[in-house]
N, C-alpha and C positions, 0 to 999 in steps of 0.2 A: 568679442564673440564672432561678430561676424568680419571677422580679419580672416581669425581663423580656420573658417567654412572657405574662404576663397582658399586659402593656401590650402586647404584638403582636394578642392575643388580639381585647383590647376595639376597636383597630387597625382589623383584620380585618373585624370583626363592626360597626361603625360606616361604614367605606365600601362593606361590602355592605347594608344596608341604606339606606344613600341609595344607591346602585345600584338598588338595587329598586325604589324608591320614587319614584324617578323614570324607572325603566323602565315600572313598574306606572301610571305617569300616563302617560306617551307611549301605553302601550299601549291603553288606553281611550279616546283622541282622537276616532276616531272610530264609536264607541259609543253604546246606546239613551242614556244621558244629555249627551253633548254633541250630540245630533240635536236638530232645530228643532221645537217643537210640532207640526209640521204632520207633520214624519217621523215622530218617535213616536206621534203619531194613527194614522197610515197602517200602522204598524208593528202597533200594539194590533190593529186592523182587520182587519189580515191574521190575526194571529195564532186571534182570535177566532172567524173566520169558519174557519177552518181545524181547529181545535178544534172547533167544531159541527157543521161539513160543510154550512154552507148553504146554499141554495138562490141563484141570481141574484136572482129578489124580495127574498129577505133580505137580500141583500148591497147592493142599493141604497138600502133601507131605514137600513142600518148606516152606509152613507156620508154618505147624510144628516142621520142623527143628528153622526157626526163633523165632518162639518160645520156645525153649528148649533153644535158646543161649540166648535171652535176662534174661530167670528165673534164666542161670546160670549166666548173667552177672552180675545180681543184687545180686545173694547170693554171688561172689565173694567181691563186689565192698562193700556188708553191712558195712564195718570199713572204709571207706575211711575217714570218719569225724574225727576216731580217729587216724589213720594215718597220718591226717595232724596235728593233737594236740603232738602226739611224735614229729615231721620232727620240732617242735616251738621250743619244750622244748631241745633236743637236740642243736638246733642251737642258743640258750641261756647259754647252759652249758659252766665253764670256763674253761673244758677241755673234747675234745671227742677220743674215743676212736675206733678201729676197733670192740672191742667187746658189744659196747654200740647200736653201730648200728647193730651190729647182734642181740641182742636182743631184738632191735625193730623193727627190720623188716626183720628178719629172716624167718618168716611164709610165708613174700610174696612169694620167692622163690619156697615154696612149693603149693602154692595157682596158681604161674602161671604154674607150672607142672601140675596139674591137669586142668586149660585151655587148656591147651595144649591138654593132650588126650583128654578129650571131642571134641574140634574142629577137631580132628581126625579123631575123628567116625563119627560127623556132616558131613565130605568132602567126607567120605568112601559112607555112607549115602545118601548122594546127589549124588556120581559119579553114583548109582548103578538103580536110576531113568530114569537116561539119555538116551535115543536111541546114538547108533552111530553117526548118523547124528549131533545131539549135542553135540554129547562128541569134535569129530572133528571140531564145531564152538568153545568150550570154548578151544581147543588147538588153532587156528587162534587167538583169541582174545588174548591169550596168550603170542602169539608169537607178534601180532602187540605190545601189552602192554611193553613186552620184548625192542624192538626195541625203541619204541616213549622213555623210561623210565629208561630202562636199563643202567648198566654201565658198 
């Protein structure tokens, strides 16, 4: 009898968890992460501007930052299709080498250096919008962010 109970137990506790877990994925479908670049821009955007209370100046200023990141997001991301056609053929090969994958994905390195400054001057950019007053809420949120997140 009580074999039994365990086996209904483990039962139970196995089709409620794929219950979950595929309720808990329907349920996120249409969420900040299956939204398109451009909505999650839009979204950070809102949020951002709403968190600092800013002004219409700033907030066009803010749009066109987001918008500079998504054009450059998109001229980075242009090869991803074929990024993942090498990431195939490599992982087909009957032997790989260090040098195989730097030559095929040797460029990304230099592709996310240039994200990189870009998003640099984007932050430089934005800090230079800000009143004091705000700069001192995005240090708070900072610091809260730090604390809830940090390790």
């Amino acid at each position: 009898m009580k074999k039994n109970k365990k086996i209904w137990f483990y039962i139970t506790g196995g089709i409620s968890f794929i219950a979950l877990l595929f309720g808990g994925c329907r349920m996120h479908q249409n969420s900040f992460f299956h939204s398109s670049p451009e909505e999650k821009a839009e979204k950070i955007i809102d949020y951002i501007s709403d968190e600092l209370d800013m002004n219409e100046a700033q907030r066009i200023v803010m749009n066109k930052i987001k918008e500079d990141i998504i054009e450059k997001h998109k001229e980075l991301h242009a090869d991803k299709g074929d990024m993942h056609k090498k990431a195939i053929e490599l992982a087909t090969k009957e032997t790989l080498t260090k040098a195989d994958l730097e030559a095929a994905f040797g460029d990304k390195a230099d592709k996310m250096m240039e994200m990189k400054d870009f998003m640099m001057e984007k932050i430089v950019e934005f800090h230079t919008i800000l009143t004091p007053e705000q700069k001192k809420t995005v240090a708070e949120k900072m610091e809260k962010f730090h604390d809830k997140c940090g390790r």
